[in-house]
N, C-alpha and C positions, 0 to 999 in steps of 0.2 A: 613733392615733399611727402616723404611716410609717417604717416599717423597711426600707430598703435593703440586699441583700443583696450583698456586693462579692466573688463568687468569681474573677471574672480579677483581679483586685487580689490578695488571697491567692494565689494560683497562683503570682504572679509576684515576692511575697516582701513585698507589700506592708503583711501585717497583722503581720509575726515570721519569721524562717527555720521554726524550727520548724512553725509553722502551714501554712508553705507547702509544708516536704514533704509534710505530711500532706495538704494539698487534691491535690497532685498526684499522691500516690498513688491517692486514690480516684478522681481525673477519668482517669487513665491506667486503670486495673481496669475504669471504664465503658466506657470507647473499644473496651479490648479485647473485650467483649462484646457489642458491636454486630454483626449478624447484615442482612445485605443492602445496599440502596445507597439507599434513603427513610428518614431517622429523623426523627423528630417529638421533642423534647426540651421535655418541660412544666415550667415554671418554670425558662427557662435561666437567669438572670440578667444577668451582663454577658456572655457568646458565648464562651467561652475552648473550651467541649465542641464547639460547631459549625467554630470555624475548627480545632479539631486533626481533627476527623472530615474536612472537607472538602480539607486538605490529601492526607488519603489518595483522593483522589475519589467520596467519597460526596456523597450532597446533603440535608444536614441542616435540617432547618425548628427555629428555636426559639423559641417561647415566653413571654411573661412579664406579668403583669401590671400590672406597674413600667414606666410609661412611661421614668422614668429611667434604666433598668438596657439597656433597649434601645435607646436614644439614646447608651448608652456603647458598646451592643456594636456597634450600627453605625459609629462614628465608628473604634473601636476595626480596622472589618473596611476600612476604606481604608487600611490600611497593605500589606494581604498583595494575593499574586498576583492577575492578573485572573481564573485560573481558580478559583481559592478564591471573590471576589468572584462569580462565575459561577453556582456551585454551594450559597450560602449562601441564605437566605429568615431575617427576623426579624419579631413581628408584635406589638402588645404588644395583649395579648385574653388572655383564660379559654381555658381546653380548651372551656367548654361554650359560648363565642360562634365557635368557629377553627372552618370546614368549608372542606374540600377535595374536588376530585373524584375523589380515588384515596388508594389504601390506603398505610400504612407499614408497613415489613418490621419496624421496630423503635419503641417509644418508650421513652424515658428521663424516669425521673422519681426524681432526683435533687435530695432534701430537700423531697420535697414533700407527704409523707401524712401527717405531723403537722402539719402545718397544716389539716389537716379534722379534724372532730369526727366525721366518720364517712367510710367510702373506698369505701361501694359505688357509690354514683355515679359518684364517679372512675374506678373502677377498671369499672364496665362502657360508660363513656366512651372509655377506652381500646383497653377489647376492641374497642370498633365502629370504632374507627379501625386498627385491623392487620388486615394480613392474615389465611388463614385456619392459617398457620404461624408467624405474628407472635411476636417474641419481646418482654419485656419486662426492661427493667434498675434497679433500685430501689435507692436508698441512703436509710439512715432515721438519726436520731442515737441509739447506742445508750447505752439508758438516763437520767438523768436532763437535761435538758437546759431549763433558766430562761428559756430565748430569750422574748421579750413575746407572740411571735404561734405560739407552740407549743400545740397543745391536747390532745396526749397523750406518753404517754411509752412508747418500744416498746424490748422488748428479745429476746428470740426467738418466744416462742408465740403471742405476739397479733400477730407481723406476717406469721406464718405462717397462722393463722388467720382474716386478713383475706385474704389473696393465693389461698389454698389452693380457694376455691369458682369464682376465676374461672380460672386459669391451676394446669398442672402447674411444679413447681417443679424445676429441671435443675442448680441450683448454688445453695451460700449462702456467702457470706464473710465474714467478723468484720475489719473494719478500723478496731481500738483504739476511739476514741471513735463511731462507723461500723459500719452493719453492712448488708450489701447483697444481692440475691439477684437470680438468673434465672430468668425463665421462660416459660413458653409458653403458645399456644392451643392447639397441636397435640397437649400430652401432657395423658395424663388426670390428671382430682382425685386426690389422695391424702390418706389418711389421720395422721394427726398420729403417731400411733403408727410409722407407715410412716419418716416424714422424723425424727426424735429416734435416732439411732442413736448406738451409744457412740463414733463415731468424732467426729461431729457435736458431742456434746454435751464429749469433751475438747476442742472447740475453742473451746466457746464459754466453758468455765473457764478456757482460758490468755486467751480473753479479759479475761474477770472480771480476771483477773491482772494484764494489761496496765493496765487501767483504773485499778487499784485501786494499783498500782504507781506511776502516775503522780499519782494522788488522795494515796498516802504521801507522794511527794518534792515536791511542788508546798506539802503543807501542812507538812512540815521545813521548805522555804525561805519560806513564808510565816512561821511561827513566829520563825527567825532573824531576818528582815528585821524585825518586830514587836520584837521583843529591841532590835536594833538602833537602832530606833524612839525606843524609850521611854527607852534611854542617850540620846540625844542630845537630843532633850525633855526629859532631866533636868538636862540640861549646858548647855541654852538658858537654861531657870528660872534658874540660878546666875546666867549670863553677867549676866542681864536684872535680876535683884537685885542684882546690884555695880554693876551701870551706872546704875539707879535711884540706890543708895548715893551714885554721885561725880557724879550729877546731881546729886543735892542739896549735896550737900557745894560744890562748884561754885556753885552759885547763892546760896548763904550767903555763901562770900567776897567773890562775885561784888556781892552786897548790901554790903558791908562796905567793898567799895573805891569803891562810887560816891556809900556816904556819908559816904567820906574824901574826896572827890572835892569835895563838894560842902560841907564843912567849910571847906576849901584857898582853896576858890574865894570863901564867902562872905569868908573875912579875905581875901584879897585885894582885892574888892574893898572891904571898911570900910578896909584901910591904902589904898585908891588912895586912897580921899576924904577920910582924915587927911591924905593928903600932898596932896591940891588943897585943903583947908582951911587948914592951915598952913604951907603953902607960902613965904608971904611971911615967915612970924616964923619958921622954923627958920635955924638957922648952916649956912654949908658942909659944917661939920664933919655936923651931922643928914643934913643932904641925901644924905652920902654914905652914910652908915650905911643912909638908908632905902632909895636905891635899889642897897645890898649884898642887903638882907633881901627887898626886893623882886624881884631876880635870882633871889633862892634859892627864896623861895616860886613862881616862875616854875618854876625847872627840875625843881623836888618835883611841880608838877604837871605837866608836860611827862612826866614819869617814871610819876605814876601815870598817866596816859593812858596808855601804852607797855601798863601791866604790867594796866588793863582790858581793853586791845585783844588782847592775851593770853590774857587770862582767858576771855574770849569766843569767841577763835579755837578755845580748848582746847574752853570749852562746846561749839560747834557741833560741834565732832568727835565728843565725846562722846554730844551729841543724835546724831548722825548711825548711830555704832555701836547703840547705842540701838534707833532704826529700824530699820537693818538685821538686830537679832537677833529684833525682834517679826516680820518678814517671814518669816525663817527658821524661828522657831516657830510661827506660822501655819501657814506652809506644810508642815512637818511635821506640825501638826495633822489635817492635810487626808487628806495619804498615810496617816496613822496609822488615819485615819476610813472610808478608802476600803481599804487592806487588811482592817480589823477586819468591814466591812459583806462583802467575797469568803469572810472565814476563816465570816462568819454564815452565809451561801448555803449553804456546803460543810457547814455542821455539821448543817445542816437537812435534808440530805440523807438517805435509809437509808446509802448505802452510807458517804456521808461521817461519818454518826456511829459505824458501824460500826469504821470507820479511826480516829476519835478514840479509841472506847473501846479499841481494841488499842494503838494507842501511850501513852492512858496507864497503862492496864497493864504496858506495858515500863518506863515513867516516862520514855519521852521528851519527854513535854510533860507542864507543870506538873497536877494532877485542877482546881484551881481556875482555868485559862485558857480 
């Protein structure tokens, strides 16, 4: 299955406000650690990293395998300066199909090491491509993350552990759902023991925190919304049972006047044909009588015609209300279906169950929800 990844769209507020500051925090934390004037960016996506580097006049090459994602960021790069234009290169290839005849001072690989199942390759792919001071800049999604095309899950040790034998490590940073780091060819390996300091590791708790903070409020307003949910689906059921009720009730009467309708109609027409039968042997005085009763049985049907035409008007409306609450409940069905399957993802989680069993410890979510 192809998975499109839309980071200039996020950036630009396209996926949520919320989302997009958070993309442009990280894409802003990378720029800033960019180190020379050659960067290579593997798996850029749609170009948003290369036109902000190129603006400052570097010359940024990026990357992607998504022929899609690079047919956006080109289309995307005719809008800015010709010297942006100038200074940009997009290619859509692998790291391990992309060769140049010269080195970069930097590469960027932003969300791209959970998508291997192992990163030494990658990562001494890399190496061969920097210089012999070459810096590298890394953003991974911290901790649990369901994407389709993820195939592990990194949260401090093991992405240190993976980076630590090619490159020394010169910064880490924790940003919320994100966690990123710098580093070099130029410094030496270190030891795990070395980089885990208490300064390091209180930040990766106010991480936890952040995380974990947003995992609480995200499932209160999941919960609310569910709540919410299920009153209105309860108050559809109702609507949709009284409207069944005076459908039928409706189509009873409605039965009732066409075979009054049809009573009306047959005496009239046996009195037409009494009166073309004896036509010739009635008196004035009959004649008048019959074409009285005859008037009357007219306007009695002229009347119930009125008051089917009526009765049917009403029906349609009522059919129509009808529809429109099945639509509604339906469609609540759906949202119902589609929160309850995000509130499943999150409970299946460690950390997400974690969060459930302390909230309903507090009892703010029901023990049986």
């Amino acid at each position: 299955m192809k998975v499109l990844d839309k980071v200039t769209e996020a950036y630009f507020g396209g996926m949520g406000e919320l989302f997009a500051r958070k993309t442009r925090e990280r894409i802003h934390w990378i720029c800033s650690k960019v180190q020379g004037q050659r960067v290579l960016n593997v798996g850029c996506s749609q170009g948003i990293t290369e036109v902000l580097l190129a603006r400052e006049g570097k010359y940024p090459v990026g990357i992607d395998i998504e022929e899609e994602a690079i047919e956006y960021a080109k289309n995307a790069l005719l809008n800015e300066s010709e010297s942006v234009k100038r200074n940009v290169e997009y290619h859509a290839c692998s790291i391990f199909d992309f060769n140049v005849d010269y080195k970069f001072e930097t590469v960027i690989m932003a969300e791209v090491m959970e998508h291997f199942s192992s990163s030494a390759s990658l990562l001494t792919r890399v190496s061969d491509m920097l210089t012999d001071d070459g810096t590298i800049v890394v953003t991974v999604p911290f901790g649990i993350n369901d994407f389709i095309d993820h195939k592990k899950t990194y949260y401090l040790v093991n992405l240190l552990e993976e980076i630590t034998p090619f490159f020394g490590i010169s910064e880490i940073k924790f940003l919320g759902q994100w966690i990123g780091l710098v580093a070099s060819k130029k410094l030496p390996s270190q030891q795990l023991e070395s980089l885990l300091k208490i300064d390091l590791i209180k930040q990766l708790e106010a991480n936890f925190h952040c995380v974990e903070r947003y995992l609480v409020d995200d499932l209160r307003e999941k919960t609310t919304y569910i709540k919410k949910i299920n009153t209105q689906l309860s108050e559809n059921r109702q609507t949709i049972n009284q409207l069944k009720s005076e459908n039928e009730q409706l189509k009873k009467s409605n039965d009732k006047l066409v075979d009054d309708y049809e009573q009306l109609k047959r005496a009239f027409e046996k009195m037409k044909q009494e009166q073309e039968t004896y036509q010739t042997k009635i008196s004035e005085t009959d004649a008048e009588k019959y074409k009285r009763e005859i008037a009357e049985l007219k306007k009695t049907i002229e009347e119930k015609n009125k008051e089917i035409l009526n009765r049917l008007d009403s029906e349609e409306n009522t059919l129509k209300k009808y529809k429109d609450a099945i639509y509604k409940y339906n469609n609540l069905e759906a949202r119902f279906a589609n929160i309850s399957k995000k509130y499943d993802l999150l409970s299946k989680s460690k950390l997400g169950r974690l969060t459930l069993k302390y909230w309903k410890m507090r009892k703010r979510i029901p023990d049986n929800f």
